[in-house]
Kinemage of the C-alpha trace (Angstrom):
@kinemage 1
@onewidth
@group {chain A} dominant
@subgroup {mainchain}
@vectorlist {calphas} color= white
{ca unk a 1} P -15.017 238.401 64.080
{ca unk a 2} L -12.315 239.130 66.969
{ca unk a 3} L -10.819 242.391 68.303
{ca unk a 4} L -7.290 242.328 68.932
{ca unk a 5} L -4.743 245.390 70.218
{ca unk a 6} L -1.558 244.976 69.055
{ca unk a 7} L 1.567 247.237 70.939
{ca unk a 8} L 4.664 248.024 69.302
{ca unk a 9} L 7.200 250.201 70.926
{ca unk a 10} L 4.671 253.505 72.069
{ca unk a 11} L 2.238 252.479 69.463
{ca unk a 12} L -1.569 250.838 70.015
{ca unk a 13} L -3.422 249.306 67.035
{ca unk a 14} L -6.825 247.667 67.612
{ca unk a 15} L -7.872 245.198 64.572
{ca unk a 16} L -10.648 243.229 63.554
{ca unk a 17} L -9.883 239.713 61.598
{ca unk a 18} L -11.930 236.489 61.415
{ca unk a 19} L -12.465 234.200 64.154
{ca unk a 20} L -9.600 231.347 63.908
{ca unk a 21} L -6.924 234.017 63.310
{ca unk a 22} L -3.643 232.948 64.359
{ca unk a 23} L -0.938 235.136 66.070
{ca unk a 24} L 0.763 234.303 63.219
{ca unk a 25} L -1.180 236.143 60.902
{ca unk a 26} L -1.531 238.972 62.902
{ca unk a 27} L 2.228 239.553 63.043
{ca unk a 28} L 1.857 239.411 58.993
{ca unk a 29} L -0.843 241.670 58.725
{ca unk a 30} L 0.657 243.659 55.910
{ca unk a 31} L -1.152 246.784 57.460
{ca unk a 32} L 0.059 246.790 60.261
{ca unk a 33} L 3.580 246.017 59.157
{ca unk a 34} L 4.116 249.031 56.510
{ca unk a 35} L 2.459 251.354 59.708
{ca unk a 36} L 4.726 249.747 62.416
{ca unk a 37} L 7.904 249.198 60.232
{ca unk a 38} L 9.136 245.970 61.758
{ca unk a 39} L 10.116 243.010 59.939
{ca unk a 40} L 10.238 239.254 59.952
{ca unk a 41} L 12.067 238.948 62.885
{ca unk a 42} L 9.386 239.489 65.740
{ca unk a 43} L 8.056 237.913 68.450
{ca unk a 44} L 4.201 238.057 70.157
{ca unk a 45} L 4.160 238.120 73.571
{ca unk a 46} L 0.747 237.568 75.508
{ca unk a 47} L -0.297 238.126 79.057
{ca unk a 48} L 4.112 238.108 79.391
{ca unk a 49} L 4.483 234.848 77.397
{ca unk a 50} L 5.714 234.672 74.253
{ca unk a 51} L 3.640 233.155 72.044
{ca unk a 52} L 4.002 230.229 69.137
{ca unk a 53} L 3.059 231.677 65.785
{ca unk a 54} L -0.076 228.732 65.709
{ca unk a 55} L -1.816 230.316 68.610
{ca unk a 56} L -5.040 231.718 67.956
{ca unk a 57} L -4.877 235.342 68.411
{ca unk a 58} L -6.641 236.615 71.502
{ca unk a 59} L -10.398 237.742 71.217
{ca unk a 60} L -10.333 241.381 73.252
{ca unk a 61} L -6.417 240.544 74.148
{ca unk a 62} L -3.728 242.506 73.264
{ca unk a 63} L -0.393 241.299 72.052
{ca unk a 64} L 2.800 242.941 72.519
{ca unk a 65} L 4.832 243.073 69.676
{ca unk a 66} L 8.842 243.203 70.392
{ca unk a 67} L 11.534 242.642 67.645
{ca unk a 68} L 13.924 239.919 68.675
{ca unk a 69} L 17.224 240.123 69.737
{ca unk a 70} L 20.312 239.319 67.678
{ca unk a 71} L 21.747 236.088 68.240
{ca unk a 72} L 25.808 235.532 67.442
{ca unk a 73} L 26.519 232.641 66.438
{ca unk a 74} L 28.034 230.317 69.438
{ca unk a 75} L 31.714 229.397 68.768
{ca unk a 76} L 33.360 227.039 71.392
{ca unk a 77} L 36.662 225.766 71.245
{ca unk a 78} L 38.023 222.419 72.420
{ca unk a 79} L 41.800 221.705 73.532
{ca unk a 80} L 43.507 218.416 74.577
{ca unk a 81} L 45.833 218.989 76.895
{ca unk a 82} L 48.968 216.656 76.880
{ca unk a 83} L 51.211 216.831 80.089
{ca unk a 84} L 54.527 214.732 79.563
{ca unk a 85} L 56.160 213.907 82.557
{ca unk a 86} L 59.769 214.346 82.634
């Protein structure tokens, strides 16, 4: 088994789960989700990098929890100019 703390917004959670647990599965921990409220779109940061969900999850780490930004979609426009000389 593995400890991991988990921090979301003023909140610290320390867990137990089997060795070979991914960060992945802790940020689906259903337990942790219906206590912390966020959603799908969440990102594990580590040490101050963020982390692919197929990292194991740190034995006596802690990972930061932070919902992810918004994107817009990007929109970009492209004009042809035609200058006729007179």
């Amino acid at each position: 088994m593995i400890q991991v703390t988990v921090k979301f917004g003023g909140d610290v959670y320390t867990r137990t789960y089997p060795e070979g647990t991914t960060i992945g599965q802790v940020l689906q921990d259903h337990d942790l989700k219906a206590v912390t409220g966020w959603g799908d779109n969440v990102r594990a940061i580590v040490q101050g990098v963020e982390q692919s969900t197929n990292v194991l999850a740190p034995d006596g780490g802690t990972v930061l929890v932070e919902t992810r930004a918004n994107t817009k979609a990007n929109w970009s426009i492209s004009l042809t100019l035609s200058l006729n000389k007179s």
